[in-house]
C-alpha positions in Angstrom: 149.5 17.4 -94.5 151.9 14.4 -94.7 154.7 17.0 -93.6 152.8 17.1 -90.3 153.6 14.0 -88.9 157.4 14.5 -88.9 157.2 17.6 -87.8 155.0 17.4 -84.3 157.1 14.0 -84.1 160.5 16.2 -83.7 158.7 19.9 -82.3 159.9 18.7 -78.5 163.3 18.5 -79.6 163.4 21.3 -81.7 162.0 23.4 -78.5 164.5 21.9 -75.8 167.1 22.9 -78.3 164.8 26.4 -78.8 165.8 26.5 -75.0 169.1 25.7 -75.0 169.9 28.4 -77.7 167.9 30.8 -75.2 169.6 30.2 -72.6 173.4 30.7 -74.4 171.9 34.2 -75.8 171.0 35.2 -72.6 174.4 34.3 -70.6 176.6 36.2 -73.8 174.7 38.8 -73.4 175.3 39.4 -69.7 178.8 38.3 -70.3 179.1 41.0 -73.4 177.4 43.3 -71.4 179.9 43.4 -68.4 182.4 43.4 -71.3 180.9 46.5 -73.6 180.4 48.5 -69.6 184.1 48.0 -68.4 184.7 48.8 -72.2 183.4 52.0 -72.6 184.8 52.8 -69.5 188.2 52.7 -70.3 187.8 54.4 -73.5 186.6 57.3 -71.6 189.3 56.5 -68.9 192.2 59.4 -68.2 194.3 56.3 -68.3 196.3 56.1 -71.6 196.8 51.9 -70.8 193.4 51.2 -70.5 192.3 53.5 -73.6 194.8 51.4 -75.5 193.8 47.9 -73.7 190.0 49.1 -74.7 191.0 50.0 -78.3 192.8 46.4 -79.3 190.0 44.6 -77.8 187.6 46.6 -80.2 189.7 46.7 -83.0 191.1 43.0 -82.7 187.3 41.3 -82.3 185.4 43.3 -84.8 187.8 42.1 -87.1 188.1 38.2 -86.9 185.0 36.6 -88.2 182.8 34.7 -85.2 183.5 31.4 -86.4 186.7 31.8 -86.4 187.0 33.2 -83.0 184.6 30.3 -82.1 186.8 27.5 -83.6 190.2 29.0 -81.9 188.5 29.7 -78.5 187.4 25.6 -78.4 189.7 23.9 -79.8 192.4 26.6 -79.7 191.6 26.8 -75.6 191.6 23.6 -75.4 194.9 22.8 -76.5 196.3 25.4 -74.4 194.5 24.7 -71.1 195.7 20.7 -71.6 199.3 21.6 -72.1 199.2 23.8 -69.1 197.8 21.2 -67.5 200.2 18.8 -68.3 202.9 21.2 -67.2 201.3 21.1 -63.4 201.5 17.7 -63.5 198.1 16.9 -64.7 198.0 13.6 -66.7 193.6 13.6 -67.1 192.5 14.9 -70.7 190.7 17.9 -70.2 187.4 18.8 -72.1 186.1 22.2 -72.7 182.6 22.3 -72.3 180.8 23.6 -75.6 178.0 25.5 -74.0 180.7 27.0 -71.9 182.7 28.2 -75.1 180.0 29.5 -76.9 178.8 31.8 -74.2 182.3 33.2 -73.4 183.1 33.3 -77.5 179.5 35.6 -78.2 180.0 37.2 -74.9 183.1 38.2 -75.9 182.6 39.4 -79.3 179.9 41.6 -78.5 181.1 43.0 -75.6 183.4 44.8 -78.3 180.4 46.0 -80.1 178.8 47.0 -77.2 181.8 49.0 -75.8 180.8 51.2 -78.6 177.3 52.0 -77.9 177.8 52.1 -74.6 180.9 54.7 -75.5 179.0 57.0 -77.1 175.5 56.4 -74.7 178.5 57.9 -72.0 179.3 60.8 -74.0 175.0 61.5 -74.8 174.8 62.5 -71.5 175.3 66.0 -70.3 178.5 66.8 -68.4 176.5 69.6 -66.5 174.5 67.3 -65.2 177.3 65.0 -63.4 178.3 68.4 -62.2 174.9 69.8 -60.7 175.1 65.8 -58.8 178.8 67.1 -56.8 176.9 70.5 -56.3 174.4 68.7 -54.4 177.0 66.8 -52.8 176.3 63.4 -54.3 179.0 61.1 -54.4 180.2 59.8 -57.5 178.4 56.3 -56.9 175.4 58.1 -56.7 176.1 60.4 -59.7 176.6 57.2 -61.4 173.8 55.2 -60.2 171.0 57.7 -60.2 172.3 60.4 -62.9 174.4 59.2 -65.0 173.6 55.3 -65.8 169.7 55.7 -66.3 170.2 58.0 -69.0 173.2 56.3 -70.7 170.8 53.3 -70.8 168.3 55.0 -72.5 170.6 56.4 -75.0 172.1 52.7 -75.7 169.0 51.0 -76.4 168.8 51.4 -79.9 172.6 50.2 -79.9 171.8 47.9 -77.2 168.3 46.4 -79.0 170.3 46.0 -82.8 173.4 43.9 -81.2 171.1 41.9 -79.3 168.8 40.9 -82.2 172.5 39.8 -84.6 173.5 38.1 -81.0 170.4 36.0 -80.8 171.0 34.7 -84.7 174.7 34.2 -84.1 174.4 31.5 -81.7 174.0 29.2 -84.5 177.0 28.8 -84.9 178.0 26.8 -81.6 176.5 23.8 -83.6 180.0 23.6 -85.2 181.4 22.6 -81.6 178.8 20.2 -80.6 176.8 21.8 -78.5 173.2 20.5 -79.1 171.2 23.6 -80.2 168.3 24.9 -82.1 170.1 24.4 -85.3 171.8 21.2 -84.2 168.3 19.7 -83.7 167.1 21.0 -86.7 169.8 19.7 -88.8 169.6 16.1 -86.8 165.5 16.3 -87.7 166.5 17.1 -91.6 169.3 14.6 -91.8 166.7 11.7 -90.2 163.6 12.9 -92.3 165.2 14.2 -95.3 163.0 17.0 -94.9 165.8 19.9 -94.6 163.2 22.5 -95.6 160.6 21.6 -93.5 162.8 22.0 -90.4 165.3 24.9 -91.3 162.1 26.9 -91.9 160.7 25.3 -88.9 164.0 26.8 -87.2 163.9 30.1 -89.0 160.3 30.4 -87.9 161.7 30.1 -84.0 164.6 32.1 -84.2 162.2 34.8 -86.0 159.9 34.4 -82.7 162.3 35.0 -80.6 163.8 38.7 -82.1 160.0 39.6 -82.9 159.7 39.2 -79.2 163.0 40.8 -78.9 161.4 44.3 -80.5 158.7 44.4 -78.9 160.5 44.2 -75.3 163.1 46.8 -76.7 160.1 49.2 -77.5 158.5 48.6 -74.6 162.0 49.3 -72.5 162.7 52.5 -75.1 158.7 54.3 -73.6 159.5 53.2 -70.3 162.8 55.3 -70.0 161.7 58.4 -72.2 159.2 58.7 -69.7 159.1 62.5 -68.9 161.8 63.4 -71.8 160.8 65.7 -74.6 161.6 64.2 -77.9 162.7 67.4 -79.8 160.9 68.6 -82.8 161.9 67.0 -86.4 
């Protein structure tokens, strides 16, 4: 009982930083997202550049670690975008803003992963069908938009659902750059109580929240587009 007390005393920060952590899963995902779609895409391109483009991008981010890619993107970026600056003439210090770093670092690592599943969601969908669309004298925006990408979708959910759920736990680590988080608040609460396992379970227990909700909404997605499609027989 004596836990309490520190606990509801530091719930509203844990929550705004609850919010905050929302809020950067949400923007990398749309960012990796646009990323995994444009991916894909050139994987499957005739191209032979933009196969290659694809397959360094995949190959290059799946293999640096995300803290890494986090630490070189900040301060790295940083660096980079000061001396340019200076270059142009530009004598004022420019700062990179953390919650603006960690969304383009997640977005960008799992866009890579997501070029995957959204690769082979492409290649789950007939070929017949894309040509019984031009039969009917759809264009290929419609092909696209009414053939191709709702059923692509639906075969990329279970991709789409796991990278989503390692997403939402990875943005822990854009406490390392400042940005005040979930875990930032947490630690802050442990350091000023010295109560860390009261609030890294307290943290755990959000985070767990959040990809329980997670699951459900992917199930819920994953009836809602097998609507009228035979599962085959096991």
């Amino acid at each position: 009982m004596a836990l309490q007390g520190p606990l509801i005393d530091f719930l509203p920060s844990l929550l705004e930083g609850a919010g905050v952590t929302l809020s950067v899963a949400l923007a990398s995902l749309a960012m990796a997202m646009t990323l995994g779609l444009m991916g894909a895409m050139a994987k499957l391109s005739k191209w032979r550049f933009a196969r290659g483009l694809a397959y360094i991008y995949t190959t290059l981010i799946r293999g640096v670690p995300d803290l890494v890619l986090m630490l070189l993107i900040f301060y790295g970026g940083q660096v980079a975008v000061n001396t340019l600056a200076t270059s142009l003439g530009h004598d004022e210090y420019i700062d990179i803003n953390p919650y603006v770093a960690g969304v383009l670092t997640i977005g960008f690592i799992f866009g890579a992963y997501l070029t995957e599943a959204f690769r082979g969601a492409f290649l789950a969908v007939p070929p017949g069908q894309r040509e019984a669309g031009l039969a009917f004298g759809l264009t290929p925006w419609q092909i696209a938009w009414r053939i191709t990408l709702p059923q692509m979708f639906r075969h990329a959910l279970p991709g789409l659902s796991n990278n989503w759920l390692v997403l939402i736990k990875s943005t822990a680590i854009v406490s390392v750059i400042g940005l005040s988080d979930l875990m930032t608040r947490g630690q802050q609460a442990a350091g000023s109580t010295r109560e860390p396992f009261v609030f890294y379970l307290a943290v755990a227990m959000i985070y767990l929240l959040f990809t329980t909700a997670s699951e459900f909404l992917f199930n819920w997605l994953e009836k809602r587009f097998s609507t009228g499609v035979r599962k085959s027989a096991l």
